[in-house]
N, CA, C and O of each residue as an XYZ file, in Angstrom:
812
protein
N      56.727    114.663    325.245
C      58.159    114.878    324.960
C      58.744    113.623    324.305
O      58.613    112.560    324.913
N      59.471    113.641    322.951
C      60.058    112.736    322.877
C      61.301    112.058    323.265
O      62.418    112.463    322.943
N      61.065    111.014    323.967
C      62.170    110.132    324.872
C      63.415    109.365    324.131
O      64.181    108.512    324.579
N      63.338    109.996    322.787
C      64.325    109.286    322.020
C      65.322    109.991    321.117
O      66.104    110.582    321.863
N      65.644    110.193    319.855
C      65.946    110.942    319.067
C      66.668    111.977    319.016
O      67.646    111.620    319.674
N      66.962    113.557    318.516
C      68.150    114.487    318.900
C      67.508    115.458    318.641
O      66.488    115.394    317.954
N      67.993    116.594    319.155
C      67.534    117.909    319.418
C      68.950    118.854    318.543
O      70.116    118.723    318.915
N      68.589    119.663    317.505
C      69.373    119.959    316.532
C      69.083    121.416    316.726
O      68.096    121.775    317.369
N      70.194    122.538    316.007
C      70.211    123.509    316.064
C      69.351    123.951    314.551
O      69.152    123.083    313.701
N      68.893    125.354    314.352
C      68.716    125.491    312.979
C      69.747    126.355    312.467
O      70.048    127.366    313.101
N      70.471    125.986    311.101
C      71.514    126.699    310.266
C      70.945    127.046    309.150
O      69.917    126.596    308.645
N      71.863    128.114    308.666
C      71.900    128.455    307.340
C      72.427    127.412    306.732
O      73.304    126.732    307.266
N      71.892    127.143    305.409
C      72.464    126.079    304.398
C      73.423    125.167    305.385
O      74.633    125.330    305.547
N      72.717    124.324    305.908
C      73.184    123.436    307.086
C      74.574    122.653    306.127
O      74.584    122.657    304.896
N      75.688    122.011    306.989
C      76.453    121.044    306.564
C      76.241    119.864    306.262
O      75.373    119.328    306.951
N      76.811    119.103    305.309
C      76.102    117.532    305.378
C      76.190    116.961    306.432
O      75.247    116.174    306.509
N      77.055    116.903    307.647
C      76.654    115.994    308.784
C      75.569    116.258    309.431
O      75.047    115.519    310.265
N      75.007    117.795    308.920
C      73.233    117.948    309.953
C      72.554    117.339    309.223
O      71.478    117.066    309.754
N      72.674    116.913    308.049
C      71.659    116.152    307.270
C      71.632    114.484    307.802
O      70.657    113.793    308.096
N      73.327    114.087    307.798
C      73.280    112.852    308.167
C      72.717    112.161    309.254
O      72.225    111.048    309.441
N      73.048    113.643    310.218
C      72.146    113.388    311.880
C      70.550    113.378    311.656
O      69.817    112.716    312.390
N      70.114    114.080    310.697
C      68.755    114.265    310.726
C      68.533    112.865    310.359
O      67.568    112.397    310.963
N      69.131    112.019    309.539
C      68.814    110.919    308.807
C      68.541    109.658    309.942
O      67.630    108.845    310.097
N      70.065    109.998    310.777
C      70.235    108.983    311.555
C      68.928    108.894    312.785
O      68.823    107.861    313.447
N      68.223    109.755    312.950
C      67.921    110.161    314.305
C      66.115    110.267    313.577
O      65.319    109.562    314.198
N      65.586    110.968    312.522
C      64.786    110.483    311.876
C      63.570    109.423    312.699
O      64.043    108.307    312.913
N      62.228    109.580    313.142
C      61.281    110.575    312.967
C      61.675    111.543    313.931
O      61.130    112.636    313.777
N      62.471    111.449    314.884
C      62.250    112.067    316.274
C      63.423    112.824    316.645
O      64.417    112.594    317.333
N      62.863    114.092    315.771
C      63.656    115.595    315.677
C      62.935    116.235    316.110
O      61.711    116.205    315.983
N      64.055    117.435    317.132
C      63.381    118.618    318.096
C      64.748    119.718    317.189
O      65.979    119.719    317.185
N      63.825    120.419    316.616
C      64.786    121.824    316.218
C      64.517    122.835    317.526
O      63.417    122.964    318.063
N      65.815    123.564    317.954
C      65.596    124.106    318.753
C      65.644    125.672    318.317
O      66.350    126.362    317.581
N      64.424    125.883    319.233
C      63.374    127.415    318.538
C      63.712    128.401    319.754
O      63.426    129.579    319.538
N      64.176    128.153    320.776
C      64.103    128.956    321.983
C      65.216    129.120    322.921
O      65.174    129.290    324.139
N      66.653    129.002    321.788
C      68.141    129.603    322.849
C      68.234    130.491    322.708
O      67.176    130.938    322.264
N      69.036    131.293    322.824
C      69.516    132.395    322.915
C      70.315    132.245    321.723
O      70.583    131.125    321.288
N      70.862    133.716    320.956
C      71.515    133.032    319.704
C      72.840    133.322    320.453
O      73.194    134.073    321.363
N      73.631    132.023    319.347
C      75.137    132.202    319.759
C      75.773    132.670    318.998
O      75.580    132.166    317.892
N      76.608    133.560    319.008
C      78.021    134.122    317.635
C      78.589    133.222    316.827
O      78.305    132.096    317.235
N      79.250    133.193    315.885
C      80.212    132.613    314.996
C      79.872    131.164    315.090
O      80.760    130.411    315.491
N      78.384    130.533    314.686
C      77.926    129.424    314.334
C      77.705    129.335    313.241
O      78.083    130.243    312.500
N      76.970    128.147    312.680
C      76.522    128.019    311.212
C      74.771    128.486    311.265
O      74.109    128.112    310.297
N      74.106    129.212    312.270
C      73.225    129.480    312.488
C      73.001    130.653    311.462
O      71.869    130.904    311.048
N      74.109    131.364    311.064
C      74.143    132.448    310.116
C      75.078    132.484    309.142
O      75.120    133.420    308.343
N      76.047    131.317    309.104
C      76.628    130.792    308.449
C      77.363    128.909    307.478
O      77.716    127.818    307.926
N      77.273    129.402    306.314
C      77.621    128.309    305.877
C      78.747    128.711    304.559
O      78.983    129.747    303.939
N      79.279    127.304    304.512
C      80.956    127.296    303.825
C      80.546    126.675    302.623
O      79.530    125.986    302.704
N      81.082    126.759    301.574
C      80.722    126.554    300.155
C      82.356    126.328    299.332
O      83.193    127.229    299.386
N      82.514    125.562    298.905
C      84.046    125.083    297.652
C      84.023    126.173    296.650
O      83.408    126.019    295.595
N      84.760    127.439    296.967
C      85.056    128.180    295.831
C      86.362    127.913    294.827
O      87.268    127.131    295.116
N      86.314    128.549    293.830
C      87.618    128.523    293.046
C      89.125    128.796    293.839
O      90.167    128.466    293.271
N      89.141    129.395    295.127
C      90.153    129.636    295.822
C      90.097    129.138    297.182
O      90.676    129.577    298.175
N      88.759    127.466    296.996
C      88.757    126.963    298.509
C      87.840    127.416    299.268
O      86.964    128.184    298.871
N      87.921    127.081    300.191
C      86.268    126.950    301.424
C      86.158    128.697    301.511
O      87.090    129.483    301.681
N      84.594    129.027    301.321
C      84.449    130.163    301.208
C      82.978    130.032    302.527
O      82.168    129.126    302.723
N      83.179    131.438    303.232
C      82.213    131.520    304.194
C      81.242    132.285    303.861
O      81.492    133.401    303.405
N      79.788    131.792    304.039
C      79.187    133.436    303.687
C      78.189    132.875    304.639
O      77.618    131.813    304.889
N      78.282    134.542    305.191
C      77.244    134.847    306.574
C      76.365    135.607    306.014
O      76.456    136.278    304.986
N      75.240    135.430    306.966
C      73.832    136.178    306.666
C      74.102    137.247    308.136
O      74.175    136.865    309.304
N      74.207    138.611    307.632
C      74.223    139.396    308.844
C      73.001    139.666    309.746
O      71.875    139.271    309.444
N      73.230    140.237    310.671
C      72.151    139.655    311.288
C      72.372    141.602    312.048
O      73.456    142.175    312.158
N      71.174    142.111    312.387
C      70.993    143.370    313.011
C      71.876    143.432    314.184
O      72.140    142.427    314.844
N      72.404    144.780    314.490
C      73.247    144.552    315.697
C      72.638    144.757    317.044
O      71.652    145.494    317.024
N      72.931    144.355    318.037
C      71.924    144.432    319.619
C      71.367    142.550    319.475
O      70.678    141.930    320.285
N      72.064    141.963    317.950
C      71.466    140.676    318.621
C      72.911    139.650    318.920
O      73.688    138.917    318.308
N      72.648    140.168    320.280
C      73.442    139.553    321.490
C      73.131    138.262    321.843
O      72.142    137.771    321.300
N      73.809    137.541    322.703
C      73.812    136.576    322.888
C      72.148    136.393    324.091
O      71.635    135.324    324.422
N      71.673    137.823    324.496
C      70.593    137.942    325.365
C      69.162    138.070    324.319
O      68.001    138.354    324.613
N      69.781    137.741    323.025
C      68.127    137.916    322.194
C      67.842    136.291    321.604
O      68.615    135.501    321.061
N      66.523    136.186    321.931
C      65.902    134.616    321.669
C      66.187    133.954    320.224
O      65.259    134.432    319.573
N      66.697    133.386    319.607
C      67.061    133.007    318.278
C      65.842    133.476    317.336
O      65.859    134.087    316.268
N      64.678    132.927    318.183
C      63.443    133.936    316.961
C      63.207    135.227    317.179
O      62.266    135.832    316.667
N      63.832    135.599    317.754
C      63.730    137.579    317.601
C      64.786    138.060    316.870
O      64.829    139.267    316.636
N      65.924    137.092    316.338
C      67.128    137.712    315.555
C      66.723    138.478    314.239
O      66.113    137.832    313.387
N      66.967    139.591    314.042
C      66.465    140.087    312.490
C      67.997    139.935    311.820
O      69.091    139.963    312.385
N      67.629    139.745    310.267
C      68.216    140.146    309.519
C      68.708    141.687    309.176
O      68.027    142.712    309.231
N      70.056    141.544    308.818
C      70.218    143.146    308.345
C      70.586    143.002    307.157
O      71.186    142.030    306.696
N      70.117    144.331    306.385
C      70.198    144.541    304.885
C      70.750    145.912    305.248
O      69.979    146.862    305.109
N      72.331    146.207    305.821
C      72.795    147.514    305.588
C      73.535    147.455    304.206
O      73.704    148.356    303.385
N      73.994    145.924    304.176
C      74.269    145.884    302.697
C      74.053    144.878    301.515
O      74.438    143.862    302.095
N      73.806    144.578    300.625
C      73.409    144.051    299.671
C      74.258    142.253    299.776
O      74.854    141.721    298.840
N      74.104    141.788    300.854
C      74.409    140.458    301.264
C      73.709    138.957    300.244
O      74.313    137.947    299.883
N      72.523    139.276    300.056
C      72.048    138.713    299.391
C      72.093    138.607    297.825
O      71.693    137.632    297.189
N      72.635    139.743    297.297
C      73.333    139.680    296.032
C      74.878    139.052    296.000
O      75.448    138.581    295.015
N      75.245    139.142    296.971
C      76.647    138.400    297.356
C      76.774    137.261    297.531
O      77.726    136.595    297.123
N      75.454    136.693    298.422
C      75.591    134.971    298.154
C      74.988    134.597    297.172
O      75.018    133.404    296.869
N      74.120    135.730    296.247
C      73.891    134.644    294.852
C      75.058    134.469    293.664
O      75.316    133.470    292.992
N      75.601    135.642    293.648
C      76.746    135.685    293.411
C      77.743    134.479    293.319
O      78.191    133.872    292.347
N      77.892    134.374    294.367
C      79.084    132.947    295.536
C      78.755    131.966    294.808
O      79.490    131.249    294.129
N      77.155    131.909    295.005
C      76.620    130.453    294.795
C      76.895    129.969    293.470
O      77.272    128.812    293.284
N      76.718    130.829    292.505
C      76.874    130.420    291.062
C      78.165    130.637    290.635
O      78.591    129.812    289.826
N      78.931    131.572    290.983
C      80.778    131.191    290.993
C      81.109    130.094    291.279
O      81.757    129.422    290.476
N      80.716    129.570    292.620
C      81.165    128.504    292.989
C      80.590    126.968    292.683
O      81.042    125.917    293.138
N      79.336    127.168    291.678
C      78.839    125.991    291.424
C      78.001    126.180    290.025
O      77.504    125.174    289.520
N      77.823    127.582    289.332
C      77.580    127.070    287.819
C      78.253    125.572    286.914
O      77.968    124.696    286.097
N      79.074    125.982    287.590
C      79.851    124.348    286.288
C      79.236    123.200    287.045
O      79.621    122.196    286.446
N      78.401    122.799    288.157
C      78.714    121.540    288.735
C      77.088    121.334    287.946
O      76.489    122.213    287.328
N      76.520    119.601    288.238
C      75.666    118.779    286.979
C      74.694    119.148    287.364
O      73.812    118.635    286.675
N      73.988    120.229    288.640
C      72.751    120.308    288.974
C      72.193    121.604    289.782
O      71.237    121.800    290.532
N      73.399    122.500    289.194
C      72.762    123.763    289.785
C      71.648    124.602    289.141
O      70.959    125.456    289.698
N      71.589    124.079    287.483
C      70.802    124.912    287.028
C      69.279    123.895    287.236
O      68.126    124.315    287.130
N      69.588    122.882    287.465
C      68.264    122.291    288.142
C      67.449    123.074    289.237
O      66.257    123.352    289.106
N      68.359    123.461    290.534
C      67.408    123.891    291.842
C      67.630    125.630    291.548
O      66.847    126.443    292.040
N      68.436    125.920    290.953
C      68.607    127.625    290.586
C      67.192    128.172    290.579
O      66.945    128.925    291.521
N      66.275    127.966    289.770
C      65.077    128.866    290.083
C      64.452    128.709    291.356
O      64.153    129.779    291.888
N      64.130    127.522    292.088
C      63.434    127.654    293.269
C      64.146    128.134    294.290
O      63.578    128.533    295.307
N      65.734    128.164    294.125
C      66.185    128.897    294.979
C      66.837    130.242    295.144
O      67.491    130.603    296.123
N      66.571    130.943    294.047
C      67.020    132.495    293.627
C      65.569    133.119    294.495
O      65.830    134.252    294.901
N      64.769    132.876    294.710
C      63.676    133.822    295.896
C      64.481    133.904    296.806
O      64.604    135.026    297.297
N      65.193    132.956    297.287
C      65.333    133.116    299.005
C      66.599    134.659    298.974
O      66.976    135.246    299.988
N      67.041    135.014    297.476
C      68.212    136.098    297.703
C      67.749    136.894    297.025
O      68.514    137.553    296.320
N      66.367    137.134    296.978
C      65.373    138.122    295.561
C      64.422    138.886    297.115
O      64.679    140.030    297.490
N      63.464    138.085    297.755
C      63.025    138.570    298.526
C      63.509    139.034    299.962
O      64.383    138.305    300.432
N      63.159    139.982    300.663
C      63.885    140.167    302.140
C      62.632    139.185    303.062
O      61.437    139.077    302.788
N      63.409    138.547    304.223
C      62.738    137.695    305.215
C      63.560    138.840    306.331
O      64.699    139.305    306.305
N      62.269    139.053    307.399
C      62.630    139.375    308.469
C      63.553    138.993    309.579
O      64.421    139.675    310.124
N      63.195    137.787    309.794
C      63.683    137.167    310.718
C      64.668    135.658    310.223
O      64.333    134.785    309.422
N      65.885    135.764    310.988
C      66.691    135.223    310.894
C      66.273    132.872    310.921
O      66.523    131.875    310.243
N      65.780    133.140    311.790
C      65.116    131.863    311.830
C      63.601    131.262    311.184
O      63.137    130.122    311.202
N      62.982    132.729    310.534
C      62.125    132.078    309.243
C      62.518    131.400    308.334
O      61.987    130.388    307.876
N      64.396    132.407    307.701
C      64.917    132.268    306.729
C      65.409    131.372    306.339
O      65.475    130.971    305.178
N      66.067    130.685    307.838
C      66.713    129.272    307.613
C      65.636    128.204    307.860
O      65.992    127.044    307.648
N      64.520    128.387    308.227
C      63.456    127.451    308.311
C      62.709    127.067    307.075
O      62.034    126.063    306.847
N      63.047    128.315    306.179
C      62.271    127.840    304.455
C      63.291    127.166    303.952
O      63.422    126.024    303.512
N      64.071    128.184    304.111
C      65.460    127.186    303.726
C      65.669    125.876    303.426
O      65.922    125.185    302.440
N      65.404    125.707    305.089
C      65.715    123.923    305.269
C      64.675    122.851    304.699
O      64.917    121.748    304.208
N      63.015    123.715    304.974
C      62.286    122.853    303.708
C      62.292    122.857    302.428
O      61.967    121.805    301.877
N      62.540    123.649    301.860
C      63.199    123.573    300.516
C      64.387    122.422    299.847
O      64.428    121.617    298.917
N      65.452    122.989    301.145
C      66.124    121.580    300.800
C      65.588    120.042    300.960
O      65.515    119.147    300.118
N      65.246    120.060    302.321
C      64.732    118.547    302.794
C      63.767    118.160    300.959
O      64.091    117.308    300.131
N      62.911    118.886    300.909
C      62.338    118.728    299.652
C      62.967    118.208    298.428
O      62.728    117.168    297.815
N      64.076    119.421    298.129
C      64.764    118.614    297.342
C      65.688    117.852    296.827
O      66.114    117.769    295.675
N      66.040    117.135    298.084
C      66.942    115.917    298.809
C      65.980    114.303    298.809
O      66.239    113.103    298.905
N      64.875    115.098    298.652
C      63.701    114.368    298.974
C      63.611    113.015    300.357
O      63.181    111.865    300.263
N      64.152    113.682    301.465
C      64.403    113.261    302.706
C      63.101    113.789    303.505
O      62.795    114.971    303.667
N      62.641    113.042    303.810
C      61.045    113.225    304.337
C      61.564    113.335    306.342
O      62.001    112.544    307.177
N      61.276    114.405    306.319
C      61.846    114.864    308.040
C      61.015    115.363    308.217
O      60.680    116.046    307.249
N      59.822    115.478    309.764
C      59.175    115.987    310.214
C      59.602    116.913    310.729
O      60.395    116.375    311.503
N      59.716    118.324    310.960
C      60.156    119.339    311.819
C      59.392    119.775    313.065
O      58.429    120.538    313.000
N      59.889    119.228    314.272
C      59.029    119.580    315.461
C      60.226    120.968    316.037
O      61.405    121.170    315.746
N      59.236    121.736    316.972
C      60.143    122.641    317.240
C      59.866    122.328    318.937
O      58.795    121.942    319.404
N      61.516    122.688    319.948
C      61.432    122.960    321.265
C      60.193    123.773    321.585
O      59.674    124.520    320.756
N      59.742    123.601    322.807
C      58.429    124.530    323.060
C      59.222    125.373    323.895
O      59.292    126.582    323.672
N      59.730    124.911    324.690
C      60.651    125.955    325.791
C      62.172    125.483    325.967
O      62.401    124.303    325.702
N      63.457    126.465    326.477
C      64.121    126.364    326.279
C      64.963    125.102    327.650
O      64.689    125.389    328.815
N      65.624    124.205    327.495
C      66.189    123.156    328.569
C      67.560    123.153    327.752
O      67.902    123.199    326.570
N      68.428    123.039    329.566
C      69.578    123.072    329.561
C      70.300    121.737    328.994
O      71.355    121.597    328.376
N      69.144    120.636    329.526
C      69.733    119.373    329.236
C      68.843    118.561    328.482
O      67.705    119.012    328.609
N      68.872    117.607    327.787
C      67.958    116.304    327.169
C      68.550    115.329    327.426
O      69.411    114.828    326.702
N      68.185    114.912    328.485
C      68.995    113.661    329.390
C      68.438    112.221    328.481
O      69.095    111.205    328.710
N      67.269    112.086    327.470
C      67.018    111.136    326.884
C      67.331    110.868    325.453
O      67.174    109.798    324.866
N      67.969    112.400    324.794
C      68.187    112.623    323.528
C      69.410    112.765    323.103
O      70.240    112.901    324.002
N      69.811    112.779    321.998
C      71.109    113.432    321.647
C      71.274    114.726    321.390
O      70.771    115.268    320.406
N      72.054    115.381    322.327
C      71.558    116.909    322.003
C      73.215    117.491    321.155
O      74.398    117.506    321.494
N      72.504    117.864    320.046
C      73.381    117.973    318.981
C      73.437    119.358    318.862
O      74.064    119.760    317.882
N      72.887    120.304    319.692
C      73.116    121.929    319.551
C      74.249    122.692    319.783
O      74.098    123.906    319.645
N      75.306    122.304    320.089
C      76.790    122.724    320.220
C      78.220    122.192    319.478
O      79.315    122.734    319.328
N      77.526    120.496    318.978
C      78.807    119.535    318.444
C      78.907    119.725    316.828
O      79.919    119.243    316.320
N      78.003    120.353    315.979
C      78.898    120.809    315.080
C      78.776    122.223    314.951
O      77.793    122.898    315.258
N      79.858    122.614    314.472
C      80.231    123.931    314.781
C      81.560    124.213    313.982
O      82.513    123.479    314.243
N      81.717    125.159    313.076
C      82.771    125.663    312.409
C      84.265    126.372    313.332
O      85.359    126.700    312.873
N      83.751    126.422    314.756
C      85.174    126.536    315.621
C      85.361    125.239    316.065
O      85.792    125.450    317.199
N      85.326    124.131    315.939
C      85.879    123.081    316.199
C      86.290    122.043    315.174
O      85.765    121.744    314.101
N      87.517    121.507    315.870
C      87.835    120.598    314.748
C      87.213    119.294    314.387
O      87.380    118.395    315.211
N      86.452    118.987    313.197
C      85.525    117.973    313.334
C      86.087    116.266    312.291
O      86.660    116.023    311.228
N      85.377    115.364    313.610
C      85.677    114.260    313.290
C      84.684    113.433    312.868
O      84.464    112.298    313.288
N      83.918    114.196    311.788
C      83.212    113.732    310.763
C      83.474    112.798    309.810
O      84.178    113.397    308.997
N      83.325    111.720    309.446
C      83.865    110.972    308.500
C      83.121    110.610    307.196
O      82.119    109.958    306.903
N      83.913    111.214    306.650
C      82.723    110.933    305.232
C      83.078    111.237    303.856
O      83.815    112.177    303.560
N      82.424    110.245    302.808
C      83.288    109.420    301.918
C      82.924    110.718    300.530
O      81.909    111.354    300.246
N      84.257    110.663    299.967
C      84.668    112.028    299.105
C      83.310    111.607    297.937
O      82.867    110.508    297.606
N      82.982    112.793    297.589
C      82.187    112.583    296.145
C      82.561    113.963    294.817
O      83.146    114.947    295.271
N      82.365    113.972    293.934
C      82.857    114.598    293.277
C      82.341    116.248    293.281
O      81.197    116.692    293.375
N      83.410    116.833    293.166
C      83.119    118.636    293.756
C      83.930    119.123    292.776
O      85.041    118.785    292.368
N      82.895    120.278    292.372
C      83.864    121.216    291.148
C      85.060    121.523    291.242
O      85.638    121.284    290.181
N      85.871    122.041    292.194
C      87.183    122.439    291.897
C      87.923    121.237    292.973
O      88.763    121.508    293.830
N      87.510    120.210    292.751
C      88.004    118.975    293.429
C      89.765    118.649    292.982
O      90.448    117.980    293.756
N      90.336    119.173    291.739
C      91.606    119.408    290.998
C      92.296    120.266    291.573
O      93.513    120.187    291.402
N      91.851    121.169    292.286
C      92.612    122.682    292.648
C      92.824    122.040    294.068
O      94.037    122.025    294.273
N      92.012    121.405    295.328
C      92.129    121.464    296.512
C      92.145    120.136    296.940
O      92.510    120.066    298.114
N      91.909    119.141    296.475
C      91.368    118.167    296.873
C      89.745    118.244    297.349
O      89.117    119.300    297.434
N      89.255    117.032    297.614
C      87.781    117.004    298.787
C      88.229    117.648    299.767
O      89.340    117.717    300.293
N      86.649    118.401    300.077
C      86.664    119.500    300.725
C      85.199    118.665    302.009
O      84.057    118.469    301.591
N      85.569    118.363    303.288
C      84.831    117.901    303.789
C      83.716    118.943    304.465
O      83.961    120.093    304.827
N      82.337    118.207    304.551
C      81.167    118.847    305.430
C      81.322    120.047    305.395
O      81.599    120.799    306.329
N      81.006    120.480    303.413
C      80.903    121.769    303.365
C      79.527    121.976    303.671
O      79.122    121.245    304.575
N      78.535    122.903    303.091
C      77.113    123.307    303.248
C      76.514    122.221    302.360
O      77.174    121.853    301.388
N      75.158    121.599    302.641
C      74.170    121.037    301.610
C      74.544    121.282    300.289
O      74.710    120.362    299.489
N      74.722    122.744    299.935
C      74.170    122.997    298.652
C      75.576    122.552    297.711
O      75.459    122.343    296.504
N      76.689    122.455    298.303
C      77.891    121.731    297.768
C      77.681    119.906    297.055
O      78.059    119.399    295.999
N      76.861    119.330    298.313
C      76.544    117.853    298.021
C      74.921    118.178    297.325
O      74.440    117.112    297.709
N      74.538    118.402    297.087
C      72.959    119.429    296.615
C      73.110    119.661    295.307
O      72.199    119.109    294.689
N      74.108    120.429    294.371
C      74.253    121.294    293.258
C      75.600    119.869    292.455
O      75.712    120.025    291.239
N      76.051    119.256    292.753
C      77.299    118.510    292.757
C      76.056    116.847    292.524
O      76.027    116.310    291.417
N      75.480    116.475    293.296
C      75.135    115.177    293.329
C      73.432    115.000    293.111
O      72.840    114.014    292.670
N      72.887    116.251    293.560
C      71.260    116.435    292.951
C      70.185    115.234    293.378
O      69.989    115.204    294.593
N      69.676    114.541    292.841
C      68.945    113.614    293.502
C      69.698    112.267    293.895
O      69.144    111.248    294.305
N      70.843    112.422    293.726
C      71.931    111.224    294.499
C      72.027    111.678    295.419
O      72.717    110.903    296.082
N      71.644    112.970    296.324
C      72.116    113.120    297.099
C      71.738    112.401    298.458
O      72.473    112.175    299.420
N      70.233    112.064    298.261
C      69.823    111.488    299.526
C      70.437    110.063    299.846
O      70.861    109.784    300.967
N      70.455    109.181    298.779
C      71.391    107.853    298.991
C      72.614    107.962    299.135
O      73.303    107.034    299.559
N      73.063    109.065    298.820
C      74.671    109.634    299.734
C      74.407    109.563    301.036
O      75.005    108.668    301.633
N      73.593    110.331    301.738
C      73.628    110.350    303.012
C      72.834    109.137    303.773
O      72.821    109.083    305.002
């Protein structure tokens, strides 16, 4: 067990402060593989700078997955064409910025093919990005599920889109940055598509 380091949730298109934590905390990450899933997290959702401001897009998820089904048994649902909707989003909200048409092909599979399961999806996901952030993170996963990590930082509840967060972190340039101002600890792909291989010496 490692006696040091933080124990992190897995998200969809995580926020930049899960990146920063990953950074800070770096070799000695525990993604946790074995809670129960929780509702209205970034586990199935992430926020993106649209033309009309912070835009949410959730990955639906089959219904019966209750708060009593294991995060890796969550399926995806395709009752409707969700995945044409966040490719959609994605390029509304970030064709104009200096580096979307850079990661655009490696990342148009993840809304071309169907993934079963909810926590495969965000698990390619997240290597994909780490990849092309080029932030070298080992991914260990929980073996079983604990209430507490009395030696770690357990970061599986403190960020979260229902709370108000006291994240601090220094503005960089975002497409409709004129219309709203900086838009803080939106999703990766905001500091990702916007800053491209600056992004890792950002964080």
């Amino acid at each position: 067990m490692i006696e040091k380091g933080a124990v992190l949730p897995m998200f969809y298109l995580p926020p930049v402060e899960y990146f920063v934590k990953l950074n800070i905390y770096k070799p000695d990450i525990l993604i946790e593989s074995e809670e129960h899933f929780p509702k209205q997290t970034y586990r199935n959702r992430a926020n993106l700078y649209s033309p009309d401001g912070v835009l949410a897009l959730t990955v639906p998820v089959v219904k019966g997955a209750k708060n009593h089904t294991e995060i890796k048994d969550v399926r995806i649902s395709y009752d409707f064409e969700w995945q044409r909707l966040h490719w959609l989003s994605l390029q509304a909200c970030y064709r104009r910025s200096a580096y979307f048409e850079y990661y655009e092909d490696d990342l148009a599979p993840f809304y071309e093919k169907k993934f079963d399961f909810l926590f495969d999806y965000n698990r390619q996901l997240l290597e994909f990005i780490l990849k092309a952030i080029k932030m070298k993170v080992e991914l260990n996963y929980t073996p079983t599920y604990e209430a507490e990590y009395p030696t770690m930082a357990d970061l599986r509840h403190s960020i979260s889109p229902k709370k108000e967060n006291d994240f601090n972190q220094k503005p960089y340039l975002q497409v409709f940055d004129e219309r709203q101002g900086f838009q803080k600890n939106l999703s990766i792909a905001d500091l990702l598509f916007n800053q491209g291989p600056h992004a890792v010496n950002y964080l």
